[in-house]
Structure formats: structure tokens, C-alpha cells
Backbone bond lengths (Angstrom), bond angles and torsions (degrees), N, CA, C in turn:
res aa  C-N    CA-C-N  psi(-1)  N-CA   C-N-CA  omega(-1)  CA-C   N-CA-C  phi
1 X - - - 1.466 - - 1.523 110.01 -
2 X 1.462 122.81 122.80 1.133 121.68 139.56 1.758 155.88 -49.75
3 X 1.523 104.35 119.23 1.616 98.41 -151.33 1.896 91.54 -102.52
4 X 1.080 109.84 148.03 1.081 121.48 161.68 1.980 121.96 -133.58
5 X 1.077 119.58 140.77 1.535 108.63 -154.00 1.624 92.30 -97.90
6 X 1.379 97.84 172.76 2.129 123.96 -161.63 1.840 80.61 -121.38
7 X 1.456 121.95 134.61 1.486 122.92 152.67 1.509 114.15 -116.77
8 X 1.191 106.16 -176.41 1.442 107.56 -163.35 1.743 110.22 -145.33
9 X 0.998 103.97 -19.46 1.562 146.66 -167.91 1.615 131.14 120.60
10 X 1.105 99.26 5.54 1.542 110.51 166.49 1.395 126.90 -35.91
11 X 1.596 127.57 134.57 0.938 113.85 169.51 2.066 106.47 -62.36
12 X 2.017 92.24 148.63 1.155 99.26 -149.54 2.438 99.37 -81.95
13 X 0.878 118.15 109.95 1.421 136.41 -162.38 1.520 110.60 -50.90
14 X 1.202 138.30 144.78 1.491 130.55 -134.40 1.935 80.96 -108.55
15 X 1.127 132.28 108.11 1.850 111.90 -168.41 1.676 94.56 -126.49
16 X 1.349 114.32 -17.32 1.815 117.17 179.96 1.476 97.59 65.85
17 X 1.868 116.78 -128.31 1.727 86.48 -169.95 1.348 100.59 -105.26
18 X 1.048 125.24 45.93 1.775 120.43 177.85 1.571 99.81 -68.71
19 X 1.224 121.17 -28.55 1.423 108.54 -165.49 1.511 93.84 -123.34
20 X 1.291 131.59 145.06 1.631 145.04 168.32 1.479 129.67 -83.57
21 X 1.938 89.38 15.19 1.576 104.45 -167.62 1.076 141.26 143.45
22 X 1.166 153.50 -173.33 1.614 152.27 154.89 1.611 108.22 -93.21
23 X 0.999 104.13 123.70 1.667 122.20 -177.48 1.338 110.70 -74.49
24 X 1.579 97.39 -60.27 1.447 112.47 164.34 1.278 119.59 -155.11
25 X 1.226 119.19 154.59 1.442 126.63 165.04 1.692 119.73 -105.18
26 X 1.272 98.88 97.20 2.289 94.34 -167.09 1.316 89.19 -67.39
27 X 1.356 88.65 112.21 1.977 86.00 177.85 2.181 95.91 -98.32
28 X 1.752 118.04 26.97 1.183 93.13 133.97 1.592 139.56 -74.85
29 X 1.250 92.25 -26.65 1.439 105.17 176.76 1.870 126.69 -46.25
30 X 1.654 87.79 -34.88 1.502 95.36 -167.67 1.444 92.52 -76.33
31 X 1.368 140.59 -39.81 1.343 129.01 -154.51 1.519 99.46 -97.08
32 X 1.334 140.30 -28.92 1.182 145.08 152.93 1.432 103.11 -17.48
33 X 1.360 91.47 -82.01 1.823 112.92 -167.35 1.970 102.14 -44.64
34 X 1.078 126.97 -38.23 1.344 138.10 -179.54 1.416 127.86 -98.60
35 X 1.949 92.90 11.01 1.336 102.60 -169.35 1.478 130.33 -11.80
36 X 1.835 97.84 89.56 0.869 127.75 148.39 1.021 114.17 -173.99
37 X 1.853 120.09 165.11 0.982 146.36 -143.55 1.742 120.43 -86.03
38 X 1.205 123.08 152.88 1.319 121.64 174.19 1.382 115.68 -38.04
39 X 1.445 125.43 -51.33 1.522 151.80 179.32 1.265 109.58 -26.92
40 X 1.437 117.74 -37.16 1.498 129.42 -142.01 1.392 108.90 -109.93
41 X 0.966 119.76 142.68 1.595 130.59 -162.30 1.780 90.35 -77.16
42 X 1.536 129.22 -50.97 1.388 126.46 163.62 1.649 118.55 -32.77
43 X 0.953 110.69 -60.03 1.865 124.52 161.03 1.146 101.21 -41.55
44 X 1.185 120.19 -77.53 1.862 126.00 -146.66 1.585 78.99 -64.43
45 X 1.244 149.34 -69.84 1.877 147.67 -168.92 1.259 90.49 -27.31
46 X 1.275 112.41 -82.19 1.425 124.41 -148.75 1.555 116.81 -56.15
47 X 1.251 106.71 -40.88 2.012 120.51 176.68 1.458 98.93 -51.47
48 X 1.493 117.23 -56.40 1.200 132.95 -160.90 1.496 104.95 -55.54
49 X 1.458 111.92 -67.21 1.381 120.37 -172.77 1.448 122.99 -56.23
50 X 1.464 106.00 -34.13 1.601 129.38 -178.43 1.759 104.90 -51.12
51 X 1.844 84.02 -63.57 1.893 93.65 -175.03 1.441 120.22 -54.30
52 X 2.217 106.94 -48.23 1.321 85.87 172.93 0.944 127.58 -51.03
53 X 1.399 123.82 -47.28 1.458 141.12 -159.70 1.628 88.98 -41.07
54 X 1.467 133.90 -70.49 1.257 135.01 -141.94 1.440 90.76 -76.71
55 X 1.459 122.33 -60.79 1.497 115.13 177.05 1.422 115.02 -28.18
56 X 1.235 134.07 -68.89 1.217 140.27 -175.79 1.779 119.17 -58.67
57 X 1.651 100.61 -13.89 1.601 104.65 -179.79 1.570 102.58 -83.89
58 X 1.453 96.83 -44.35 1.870 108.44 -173.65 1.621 99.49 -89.86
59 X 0.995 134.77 57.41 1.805 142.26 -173.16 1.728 89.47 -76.81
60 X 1.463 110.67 94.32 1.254 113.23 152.30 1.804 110.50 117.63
61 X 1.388 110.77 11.58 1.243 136.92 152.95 1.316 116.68 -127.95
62 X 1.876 93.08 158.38 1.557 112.38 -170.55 1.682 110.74 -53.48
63 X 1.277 119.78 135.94 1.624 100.50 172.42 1.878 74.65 -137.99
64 X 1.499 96.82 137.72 1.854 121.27 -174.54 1.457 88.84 -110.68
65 X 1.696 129.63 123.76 1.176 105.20 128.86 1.392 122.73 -119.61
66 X 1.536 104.15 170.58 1.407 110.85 -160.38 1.525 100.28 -98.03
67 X 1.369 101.64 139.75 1.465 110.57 172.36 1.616 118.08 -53.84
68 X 1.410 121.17 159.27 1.666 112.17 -176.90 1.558 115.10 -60.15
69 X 1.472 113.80 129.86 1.474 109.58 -178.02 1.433 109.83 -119.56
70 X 1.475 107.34 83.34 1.802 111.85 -163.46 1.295 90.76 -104.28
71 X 1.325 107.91 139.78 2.065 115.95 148.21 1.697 95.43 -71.53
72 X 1.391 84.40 175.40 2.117 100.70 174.80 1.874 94.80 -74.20
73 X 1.050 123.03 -44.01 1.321 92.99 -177.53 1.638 142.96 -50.04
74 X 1.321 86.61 -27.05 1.738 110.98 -178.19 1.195 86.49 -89.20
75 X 1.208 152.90 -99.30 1.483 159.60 -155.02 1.699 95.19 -20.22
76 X 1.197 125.96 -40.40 1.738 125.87 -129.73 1.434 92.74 -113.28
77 X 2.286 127.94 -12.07 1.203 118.44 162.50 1.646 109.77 -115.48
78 X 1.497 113.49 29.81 1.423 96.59 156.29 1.657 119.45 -129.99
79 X 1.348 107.26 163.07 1.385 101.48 -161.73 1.128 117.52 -98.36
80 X 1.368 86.30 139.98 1.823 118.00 179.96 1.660 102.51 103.41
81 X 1.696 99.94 26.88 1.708 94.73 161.87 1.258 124.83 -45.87
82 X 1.269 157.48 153.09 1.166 153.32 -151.03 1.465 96.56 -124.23
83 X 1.352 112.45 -56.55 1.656 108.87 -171.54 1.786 88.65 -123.91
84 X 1.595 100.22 127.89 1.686 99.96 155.24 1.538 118.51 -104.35
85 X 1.571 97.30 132.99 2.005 98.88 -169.26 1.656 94.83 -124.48
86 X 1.448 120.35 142.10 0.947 145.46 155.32 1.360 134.95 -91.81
87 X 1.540 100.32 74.32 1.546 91.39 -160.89 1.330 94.37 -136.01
88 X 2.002 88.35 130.93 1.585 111.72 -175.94 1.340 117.30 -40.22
89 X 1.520 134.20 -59.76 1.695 148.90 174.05 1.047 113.98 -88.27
90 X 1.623 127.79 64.09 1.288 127.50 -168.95 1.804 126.62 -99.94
91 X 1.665 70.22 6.90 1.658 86.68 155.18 1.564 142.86 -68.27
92 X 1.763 93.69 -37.51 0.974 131.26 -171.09 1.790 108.56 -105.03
93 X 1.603 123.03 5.81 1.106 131.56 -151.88 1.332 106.88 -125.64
94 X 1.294 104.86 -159.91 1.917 97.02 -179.86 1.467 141.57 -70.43
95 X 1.296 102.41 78.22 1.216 123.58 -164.07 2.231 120.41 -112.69
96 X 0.973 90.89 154.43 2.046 84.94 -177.15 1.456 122.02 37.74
97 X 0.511 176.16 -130.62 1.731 150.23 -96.41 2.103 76.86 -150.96
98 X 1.090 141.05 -34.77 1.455 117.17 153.60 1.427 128.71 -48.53
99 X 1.142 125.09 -6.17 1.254 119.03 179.10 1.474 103.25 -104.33
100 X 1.376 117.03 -41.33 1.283 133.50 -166.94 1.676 95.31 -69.00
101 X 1.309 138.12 -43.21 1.690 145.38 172.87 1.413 104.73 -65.71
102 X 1.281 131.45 -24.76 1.506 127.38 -179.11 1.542 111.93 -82.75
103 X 1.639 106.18 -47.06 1.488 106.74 -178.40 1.605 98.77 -132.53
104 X 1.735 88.58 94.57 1.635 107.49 -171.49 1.445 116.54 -61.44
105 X 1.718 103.57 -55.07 1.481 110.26 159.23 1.677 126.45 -6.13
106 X 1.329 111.69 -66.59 1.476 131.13 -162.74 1.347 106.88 -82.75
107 X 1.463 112.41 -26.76 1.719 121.59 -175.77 1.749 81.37 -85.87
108 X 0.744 139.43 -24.69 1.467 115.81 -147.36 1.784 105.49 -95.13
109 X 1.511 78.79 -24.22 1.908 86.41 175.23 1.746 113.54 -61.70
110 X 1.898 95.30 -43.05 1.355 96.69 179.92 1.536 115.29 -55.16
111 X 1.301 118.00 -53.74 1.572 134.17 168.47 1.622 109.98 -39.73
112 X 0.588 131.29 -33.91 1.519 153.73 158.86 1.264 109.04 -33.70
113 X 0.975 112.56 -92.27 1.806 131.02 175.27 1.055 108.00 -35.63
114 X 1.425 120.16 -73.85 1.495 129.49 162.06 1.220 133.86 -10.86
115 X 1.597 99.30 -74.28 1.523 102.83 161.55 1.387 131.13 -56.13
116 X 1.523 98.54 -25.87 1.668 83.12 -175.48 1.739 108.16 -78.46
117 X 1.527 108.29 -28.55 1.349 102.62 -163.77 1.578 101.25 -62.65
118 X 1.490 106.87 -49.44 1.497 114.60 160.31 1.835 124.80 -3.44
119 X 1.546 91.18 -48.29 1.356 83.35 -177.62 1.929 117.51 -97.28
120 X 1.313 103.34 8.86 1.433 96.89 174.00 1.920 106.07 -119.04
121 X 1.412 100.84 10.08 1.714 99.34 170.49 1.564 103.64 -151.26
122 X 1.457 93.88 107.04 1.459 109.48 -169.05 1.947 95.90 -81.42
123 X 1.136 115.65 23.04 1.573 112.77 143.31 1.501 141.13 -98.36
124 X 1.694 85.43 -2.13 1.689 87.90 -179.62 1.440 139.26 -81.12
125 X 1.211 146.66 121.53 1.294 130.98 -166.26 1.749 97.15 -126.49
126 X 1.493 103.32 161.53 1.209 121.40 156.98 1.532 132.59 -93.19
127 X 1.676 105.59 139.19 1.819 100.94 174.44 1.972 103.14 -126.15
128 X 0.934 107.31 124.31 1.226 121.82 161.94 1.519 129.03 -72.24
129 X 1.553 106.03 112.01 1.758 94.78 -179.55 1.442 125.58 -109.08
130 X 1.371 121.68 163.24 1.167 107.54 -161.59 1.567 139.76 68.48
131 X 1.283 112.27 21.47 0.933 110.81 171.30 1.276 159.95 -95.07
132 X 1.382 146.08 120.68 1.603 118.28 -139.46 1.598 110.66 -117.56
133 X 1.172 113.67 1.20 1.215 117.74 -174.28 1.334 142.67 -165.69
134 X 1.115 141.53 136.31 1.541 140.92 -136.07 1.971 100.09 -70.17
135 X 1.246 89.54 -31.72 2.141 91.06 -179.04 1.474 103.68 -80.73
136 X 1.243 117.12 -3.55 1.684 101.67 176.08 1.344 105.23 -106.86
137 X 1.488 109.36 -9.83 1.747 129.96 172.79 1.825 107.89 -65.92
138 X 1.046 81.46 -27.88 1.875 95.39 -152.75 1.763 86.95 -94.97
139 X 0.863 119.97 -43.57 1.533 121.52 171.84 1.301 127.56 -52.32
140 X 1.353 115.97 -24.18 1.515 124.93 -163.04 2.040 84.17 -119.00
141 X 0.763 99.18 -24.12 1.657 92.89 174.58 1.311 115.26 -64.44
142 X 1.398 106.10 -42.36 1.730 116.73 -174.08 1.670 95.72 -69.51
143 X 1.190 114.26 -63.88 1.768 134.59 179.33 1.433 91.72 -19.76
144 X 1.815 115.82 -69.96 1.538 126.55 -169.57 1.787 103.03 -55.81
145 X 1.099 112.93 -45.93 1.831 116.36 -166.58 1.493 104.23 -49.09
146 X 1.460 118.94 -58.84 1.419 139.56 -164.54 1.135 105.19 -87.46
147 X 1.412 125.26 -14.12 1.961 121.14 140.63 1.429 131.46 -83.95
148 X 1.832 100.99 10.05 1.587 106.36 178.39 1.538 108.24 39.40
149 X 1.106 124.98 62.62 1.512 170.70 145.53 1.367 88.66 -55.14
150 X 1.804 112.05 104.60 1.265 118.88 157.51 1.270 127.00 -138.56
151 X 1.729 99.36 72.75 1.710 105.76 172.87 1.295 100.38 -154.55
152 X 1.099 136.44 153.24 1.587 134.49 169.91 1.208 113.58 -23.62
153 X 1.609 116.64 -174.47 1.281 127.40 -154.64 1.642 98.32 -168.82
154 X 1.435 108.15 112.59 1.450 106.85 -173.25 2.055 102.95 -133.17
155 X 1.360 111.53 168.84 1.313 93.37 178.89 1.564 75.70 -150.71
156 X 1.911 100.24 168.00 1.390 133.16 -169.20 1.904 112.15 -86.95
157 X 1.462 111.01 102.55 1.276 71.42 169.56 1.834 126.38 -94.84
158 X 1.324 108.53 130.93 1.551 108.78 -158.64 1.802 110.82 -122.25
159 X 2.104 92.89 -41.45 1.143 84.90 164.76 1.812 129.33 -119.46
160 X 1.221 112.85 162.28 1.729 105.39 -140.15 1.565 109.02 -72.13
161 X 1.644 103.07 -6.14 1.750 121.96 169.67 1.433 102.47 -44.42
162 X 1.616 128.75 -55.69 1.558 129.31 -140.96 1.552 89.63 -90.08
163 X 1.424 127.43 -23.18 1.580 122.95 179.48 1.435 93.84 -73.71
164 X 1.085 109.18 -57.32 1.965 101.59 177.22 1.095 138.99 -63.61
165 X 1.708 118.70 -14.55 1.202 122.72 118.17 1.191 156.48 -85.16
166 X 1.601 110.48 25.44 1.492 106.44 -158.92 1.354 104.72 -74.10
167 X 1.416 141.65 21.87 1.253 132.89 -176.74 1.440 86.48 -67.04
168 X 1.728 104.18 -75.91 1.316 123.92 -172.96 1.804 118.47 -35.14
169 X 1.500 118.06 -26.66 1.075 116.66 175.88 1.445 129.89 -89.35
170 X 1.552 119.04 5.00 0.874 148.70 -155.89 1.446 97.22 -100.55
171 X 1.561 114.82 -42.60 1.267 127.71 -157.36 1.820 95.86 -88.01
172 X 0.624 111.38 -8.30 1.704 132.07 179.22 1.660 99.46 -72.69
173 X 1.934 119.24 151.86 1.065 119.55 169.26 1.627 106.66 -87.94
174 X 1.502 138.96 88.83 1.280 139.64 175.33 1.336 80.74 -145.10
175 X 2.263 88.15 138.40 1.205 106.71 154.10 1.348 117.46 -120.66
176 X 1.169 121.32 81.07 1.451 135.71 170.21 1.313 120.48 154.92
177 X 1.433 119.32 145.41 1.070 130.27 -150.23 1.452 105.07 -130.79
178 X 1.395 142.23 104.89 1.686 125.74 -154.19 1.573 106.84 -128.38
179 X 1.395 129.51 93.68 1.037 142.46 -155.20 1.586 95.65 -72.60
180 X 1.011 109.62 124.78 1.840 107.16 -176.09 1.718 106.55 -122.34
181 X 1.517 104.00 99.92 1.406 127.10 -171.26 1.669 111.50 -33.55
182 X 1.153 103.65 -75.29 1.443 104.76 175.75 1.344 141.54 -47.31
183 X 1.249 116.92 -49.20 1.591 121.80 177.48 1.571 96.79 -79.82
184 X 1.492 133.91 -32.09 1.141 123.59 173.55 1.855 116.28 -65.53
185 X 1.513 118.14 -28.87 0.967 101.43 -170.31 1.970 101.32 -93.97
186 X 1.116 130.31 -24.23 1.160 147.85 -161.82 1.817 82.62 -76.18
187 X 1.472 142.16 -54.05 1.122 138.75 -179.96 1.516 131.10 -59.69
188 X 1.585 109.96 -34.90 1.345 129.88 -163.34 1.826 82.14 -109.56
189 X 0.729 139.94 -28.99 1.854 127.60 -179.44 1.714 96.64 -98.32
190 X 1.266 115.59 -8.98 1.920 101.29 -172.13 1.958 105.18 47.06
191 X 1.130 82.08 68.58 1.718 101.11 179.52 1.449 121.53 -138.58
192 X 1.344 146.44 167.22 1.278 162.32 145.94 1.422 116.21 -69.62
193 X 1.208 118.31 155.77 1.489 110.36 -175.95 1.815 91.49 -106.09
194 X 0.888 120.46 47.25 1.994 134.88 -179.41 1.033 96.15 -146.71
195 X 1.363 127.90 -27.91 1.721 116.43 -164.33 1.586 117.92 -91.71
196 X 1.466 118.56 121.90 1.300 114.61 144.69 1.620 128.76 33.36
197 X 1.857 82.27 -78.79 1.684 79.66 179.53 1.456 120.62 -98.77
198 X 1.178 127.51 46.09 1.341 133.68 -173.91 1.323 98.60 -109.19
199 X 1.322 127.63 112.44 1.481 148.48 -139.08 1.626 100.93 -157.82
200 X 1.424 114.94 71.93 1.327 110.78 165.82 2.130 120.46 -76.89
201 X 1.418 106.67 23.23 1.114 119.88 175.18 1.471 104.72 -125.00
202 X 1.140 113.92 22.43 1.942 117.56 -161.72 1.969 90.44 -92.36
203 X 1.382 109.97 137.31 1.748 114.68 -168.98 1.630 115.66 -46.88
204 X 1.906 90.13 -26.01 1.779 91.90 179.80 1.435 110.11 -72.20
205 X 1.592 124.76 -44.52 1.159 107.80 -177.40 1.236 131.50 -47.26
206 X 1.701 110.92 -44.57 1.316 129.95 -178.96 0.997 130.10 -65.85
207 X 2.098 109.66 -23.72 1.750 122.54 169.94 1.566 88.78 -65.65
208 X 1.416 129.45 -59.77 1.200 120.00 -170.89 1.926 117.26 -36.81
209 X 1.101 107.35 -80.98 1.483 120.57 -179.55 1.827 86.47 -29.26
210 X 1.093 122.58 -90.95 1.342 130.77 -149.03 1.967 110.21 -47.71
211 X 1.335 88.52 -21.34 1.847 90.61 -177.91 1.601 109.65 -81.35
212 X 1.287 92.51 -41.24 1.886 114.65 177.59 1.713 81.53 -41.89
213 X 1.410 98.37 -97.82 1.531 110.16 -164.94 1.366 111.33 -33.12
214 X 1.223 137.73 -45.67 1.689 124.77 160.66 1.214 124.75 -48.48
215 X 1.512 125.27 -47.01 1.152 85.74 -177.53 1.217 112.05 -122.33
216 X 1.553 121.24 41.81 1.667 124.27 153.35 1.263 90.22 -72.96
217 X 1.592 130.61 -59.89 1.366 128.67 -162.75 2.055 115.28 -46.17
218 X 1.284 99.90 -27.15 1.630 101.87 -170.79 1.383 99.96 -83.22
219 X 1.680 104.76 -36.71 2.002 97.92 -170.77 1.386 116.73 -106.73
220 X 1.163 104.83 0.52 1.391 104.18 -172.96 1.752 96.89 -161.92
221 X 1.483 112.07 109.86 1.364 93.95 -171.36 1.968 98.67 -124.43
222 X 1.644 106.95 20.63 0.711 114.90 170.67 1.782 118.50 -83.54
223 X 1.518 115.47 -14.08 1.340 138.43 -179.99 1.239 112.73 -82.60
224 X 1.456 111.72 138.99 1.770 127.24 -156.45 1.993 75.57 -97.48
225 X 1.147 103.33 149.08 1.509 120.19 143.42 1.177 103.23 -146.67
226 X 1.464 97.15 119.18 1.626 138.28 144.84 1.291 148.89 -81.63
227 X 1.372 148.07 132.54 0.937 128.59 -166.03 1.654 121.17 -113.76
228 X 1.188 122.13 114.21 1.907 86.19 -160.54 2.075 84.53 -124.35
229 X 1.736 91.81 177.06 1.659 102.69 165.45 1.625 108.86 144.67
230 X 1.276 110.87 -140.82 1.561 105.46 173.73 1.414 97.36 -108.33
231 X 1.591 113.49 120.23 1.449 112.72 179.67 1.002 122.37 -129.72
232 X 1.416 122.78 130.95 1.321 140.80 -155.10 1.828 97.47 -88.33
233 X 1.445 114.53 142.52 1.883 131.80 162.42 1.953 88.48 -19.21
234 X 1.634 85.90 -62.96 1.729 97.40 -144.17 1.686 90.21 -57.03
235 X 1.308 128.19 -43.55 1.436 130.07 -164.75 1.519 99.93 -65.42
236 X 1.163 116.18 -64.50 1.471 109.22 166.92 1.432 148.73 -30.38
237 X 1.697 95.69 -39.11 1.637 96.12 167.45 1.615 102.49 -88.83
238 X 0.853 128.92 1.55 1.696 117.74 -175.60 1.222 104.74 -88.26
239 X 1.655 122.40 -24.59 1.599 104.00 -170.80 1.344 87.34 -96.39
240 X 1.171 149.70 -19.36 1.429 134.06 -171.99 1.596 112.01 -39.35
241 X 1.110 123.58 127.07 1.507 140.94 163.69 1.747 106.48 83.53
242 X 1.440 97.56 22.73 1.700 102.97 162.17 1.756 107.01 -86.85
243 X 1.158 110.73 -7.59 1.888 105.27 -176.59 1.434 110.91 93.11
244 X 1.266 118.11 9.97 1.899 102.06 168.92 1.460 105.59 -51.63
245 X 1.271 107.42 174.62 1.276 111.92 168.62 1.509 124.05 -106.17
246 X 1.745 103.35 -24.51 1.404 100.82 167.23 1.425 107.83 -163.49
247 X 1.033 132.41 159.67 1.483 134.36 -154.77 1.736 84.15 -108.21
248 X 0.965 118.64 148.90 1.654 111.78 -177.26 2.067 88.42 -137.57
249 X 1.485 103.87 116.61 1.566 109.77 171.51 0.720 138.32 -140.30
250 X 1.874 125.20 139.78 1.387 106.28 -156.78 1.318 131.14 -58.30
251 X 1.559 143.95 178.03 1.401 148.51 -108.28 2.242 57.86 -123.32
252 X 1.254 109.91 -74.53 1.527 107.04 -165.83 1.654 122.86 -36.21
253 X 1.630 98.10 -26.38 1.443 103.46 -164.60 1.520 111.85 -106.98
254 X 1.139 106.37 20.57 2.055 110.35 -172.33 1.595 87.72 -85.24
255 X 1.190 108.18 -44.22 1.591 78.20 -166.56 1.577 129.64 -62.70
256 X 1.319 99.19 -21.87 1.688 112.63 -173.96 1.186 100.74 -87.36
257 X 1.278 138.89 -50.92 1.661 137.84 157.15 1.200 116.86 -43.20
258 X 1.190 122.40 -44.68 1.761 131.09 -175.83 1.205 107.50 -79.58
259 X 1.208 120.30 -44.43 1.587 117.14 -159.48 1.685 93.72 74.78
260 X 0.980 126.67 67.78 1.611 127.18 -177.61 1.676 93.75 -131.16
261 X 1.333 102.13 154.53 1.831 105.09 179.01 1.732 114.05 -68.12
262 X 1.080 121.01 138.73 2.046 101.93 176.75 1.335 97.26 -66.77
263 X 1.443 129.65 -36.44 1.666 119.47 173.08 1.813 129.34 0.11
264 X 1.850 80.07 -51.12 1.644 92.03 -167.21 1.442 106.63 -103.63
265 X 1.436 110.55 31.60 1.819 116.92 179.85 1.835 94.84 -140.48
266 X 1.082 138.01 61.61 1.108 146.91 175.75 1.473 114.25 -44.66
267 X 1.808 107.03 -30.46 1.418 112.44 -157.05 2.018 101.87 -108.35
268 X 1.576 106.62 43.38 1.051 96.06 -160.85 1.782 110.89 -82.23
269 X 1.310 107.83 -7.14 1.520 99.84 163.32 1.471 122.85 -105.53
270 X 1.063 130.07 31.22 1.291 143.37 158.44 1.730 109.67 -37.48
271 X 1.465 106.11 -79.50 1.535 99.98 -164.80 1.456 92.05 -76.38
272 X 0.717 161.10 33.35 1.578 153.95 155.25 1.765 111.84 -89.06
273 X 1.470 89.28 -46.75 1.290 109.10 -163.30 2.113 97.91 -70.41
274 X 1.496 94.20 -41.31 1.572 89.65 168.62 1.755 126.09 -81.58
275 X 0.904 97.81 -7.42 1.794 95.62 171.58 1.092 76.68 -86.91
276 X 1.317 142.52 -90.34 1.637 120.04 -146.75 1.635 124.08 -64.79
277 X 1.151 111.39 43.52 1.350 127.87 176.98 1.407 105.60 -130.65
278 X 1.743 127.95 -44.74 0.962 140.92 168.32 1.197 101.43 -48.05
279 X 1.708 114.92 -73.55 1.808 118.23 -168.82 1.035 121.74 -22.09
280 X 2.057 90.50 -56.22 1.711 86.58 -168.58 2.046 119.74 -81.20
281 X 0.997 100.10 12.41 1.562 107.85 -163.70 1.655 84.49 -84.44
282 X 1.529 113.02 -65.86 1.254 118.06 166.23 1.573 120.94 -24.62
283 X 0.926 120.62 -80.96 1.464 145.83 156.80 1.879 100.64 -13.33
284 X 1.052 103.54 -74.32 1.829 107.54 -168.56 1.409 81.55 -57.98
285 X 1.582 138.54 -66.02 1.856 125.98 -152.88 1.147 105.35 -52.60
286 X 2.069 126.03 -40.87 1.410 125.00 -159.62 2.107 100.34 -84.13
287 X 1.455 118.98 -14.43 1.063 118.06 172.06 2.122 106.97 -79.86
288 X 1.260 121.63 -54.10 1.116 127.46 160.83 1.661 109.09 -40.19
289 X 0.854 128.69 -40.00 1.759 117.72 -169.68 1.791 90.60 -98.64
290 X 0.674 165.27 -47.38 1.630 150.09 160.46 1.035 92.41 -31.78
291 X 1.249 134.85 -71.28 1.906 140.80 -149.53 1.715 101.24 -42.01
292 X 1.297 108.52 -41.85 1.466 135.83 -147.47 1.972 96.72 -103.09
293 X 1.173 108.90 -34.24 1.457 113.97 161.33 1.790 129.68 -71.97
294 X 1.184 101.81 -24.31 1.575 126.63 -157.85 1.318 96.46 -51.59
């Protein structure tokens, strides 16, 4: 099996060819960690420098990054949020390339950057998350054209709509297809990723993955399928010899997936260290708005 690594902003890990690339880069992570927002000239520095940085580390492999994939809570404690939303199920709410289609403006800055770096590292590609449908596909295509957007074009599959249409998505110019464990299995089981029954080894998930990969492979065998998320030993050996093309894992979890030393992952509490920076940011606004309710 082919591994390809998940970043977060991590320094980028010395692996030679063990890995075929960057899967993705959650570039929520990067603005989290700097809490602040796409909007912000601090943001737009930091995205910029981050990506080259990795482009120029991986010189001659794929490096994907993923567009910002914020809930409203995260969006609503860093600065220079653009829109603040209060919304009860915001799990299920305006989030990944839906948020980015509502307030085009702010997506477009991100697209922006992108493209331009796009044009001085012919390794860069884009992944779209969250996405459910070929007209919001087709939207961000035009967005990319008229930013002279020159690197591939890949999208997430997360929700179980784009497997049920992937005929139609097929017919689309994307080369890659990035199966994202969690929100796919938490959607197709009506589960929590805390709960009990959240079973990213459950037969449906895995009919899924394995059908994907058939029949991109029959109609399109020019299309990467990947699989990325939090992945368990046991999850790992089960898809082996279904045909992904590359297992994509986080920067924290190569070593336990890899069997690789932590030596050469220095930055292994990074995203930990930024959710619990997020929480509590969250946390102080939802204590401040009671104060103000009382």
C-alpha cells in the first residue's frame, strides 16, 4: 500500500520516498493555530509561506491542499471572521466548500493564494471538502478558471450524495477522489465520531470505498482514489488490496500506521495542542454571551 501523509502545519518530516506526497494540508489548522481568519493579510502570509514551504520540501510530488473546513464555531473565534453564524447543528451546517459558495468573496481570497502559488509549483493541487454535488463542483471550477488555477482539482468524498452520484462526478475535470473516513462514516451510519456506533470498519463503509475504487478504475482510470482520516492498524489492514491508491495519514499517526520511529515526527502534539486552544477560545465567547444574556 501506498502512504501519502495529512499536515496540519507541522514541520514537514524528512520520510525520502516512503511517502508519494501530501494528501492534504487542512489548511483549517493553519489559521486556527494563528487564530485568524482567511480575510486577514496575517492568514493570507502565513497559508502562503506554509504551502510553499511544503511545495518546495516535496519538489516533485503531489502535495493536495484542502480548502478551509471550519464549523461556525471556529470561524466565529478567529479574527477577521467575515460572517458570524449561530447555528444549533453546525456539524451538519455551513461548513467546507458550503460556506466557501455562500460567502464567495472570502473563498475567493483563499482561491487566490492558491492559484497564484499554483503557478510557481507545478506540484500543487486542490481538494475540496464537503462536497455534495456536481453544481457546487462546477462552481468552484469556474471560481478556479478565472483564477488561472494551474494544478489539479480533486474533491472529498464525505457526503454519501457524491458516491450516489459519482457517475455525474466522474464526468467532471477532477483528478482525485479522497475518501474522508470520518464524516463519511458518521453520515452513512447517522453516528458521532464519540459514539459507540461509529464504525469506520462497518461492511457499508468498506462496500463504499471498494465500489468508489471500481468504478473510477473502469471510467476513469486516470483518477487517484485515496483514502484519508483517523485510521486505525485494524482499518488499515482491511482496505489493503481493495485498489486505493494511497492511504493518506495524519503527520501524528505515521508512526503507528507506518511502523516509522516518532524521532522523525517531533511535532506530534501540534493538532492537539490547537484544538485545545480553539476549545477554549470557544468556551470564553459561549461564557461571554451568557454573561450578556443573564
Amino acid at each position: 500500500m501506498n502512504y501519502m501523509i495529512a499536515l496540519n502545519g507541522e514541520k514537514p518530516p524528512v520520510l525520502g520516498d516512503f511517502v508519494k506526497g501530501v494528501g492534504m494540508i487542512r489548511s483549517e489548522y493553519l489559521l486556527r493555530n494563528i487564530e485568524s481568519y482567511i480575510t486577514t493579510e496575517n492568514a493570507k502570509k502565513y497559508v502562503e509561506e506554509y504551502v510553499a514551504k511544503v511545495c518546495e520540501f516535496y519538489k516533485g510530488k503531489p502535495v493536495w491542499y484542502r480548502t478551509s473546513e471550519l464549523v461556525a464555531p471556529e470561524v466565529n473565534v478567529l479574527q477577521g471572521a467575515d460572517v458570524v453564524l449561530e447555528e444549533k447543528h453546525y456539524v451538519l451546517g455551513t461548513r467546507g466548500v458550503r460556506r466557501g459558495l455562500k460567502y464567495k468573496e472570502t473563498f475567493n481570497k483563499e482561491l487566490q493564494i492558491i492559484s497564484i502559488l499554483s503557478q510557481k509549483y507545478n506540484n500543487l493541487n486542490i481538494l475540496l471538502p464537503y462536497i455534495k454535488d456536481v453544481d457546487e463542483l462546477d462552481e468552484i471550477l469556474y471560481m478556479l478558471k478565472k483564477n488561472n488555477f494551474a494544478g489539479k482539482c480533486g474533491i472529498m468524498l464525505e457526503i454519501p450524495s457524491v458516491f450516489i452520484m459519482l457517475e455525474e462526478f466522474l464526468k467532471r475535470k477532477i483528478n482525485n477522489i479522497t475518501i474522508g473516513i470520518n464524516d463519511l462514516t458518521m453520515l452513512t451510519l447517522g453516528t458521532f465520531r464519540d459514539s459507540e456506533y461509529h464504525e469506520p470498519c462497518h461492511p457499508a463503509i468498506i462496500k463504499i470505498i471498494r465500489d468508489t475504487v471500481d468504478n473510477v478504475k473502469k471510467y476513469r482510470s486516470d483518477i487517484e482514489v485515496n483514502v484519508a482520516g483517523y485510521i486505525s492498524e485494524t482499518f488499515a489492514e482491511m482496505i489493503k488490496g481493495i485498489g486505493t491508491d494511497n492511504l493518506v495519514v495524519h503527520y501524528k499517526d505515521m508512526p503507528k500506521i507506518c511502523n516509522l520511529s516518532e524521532d522523525l515526527f517531533p511535532d506530534m502534539d501540534f493538532v492537539s495542542g490547537v484544538k485545545k486552544l480553539t476549545k477554549s477560545r470557544i468556551k470564553e465567547r459561549e461564557e461571554k454571551h451568557a454573561m450578556y444574556n443573564e
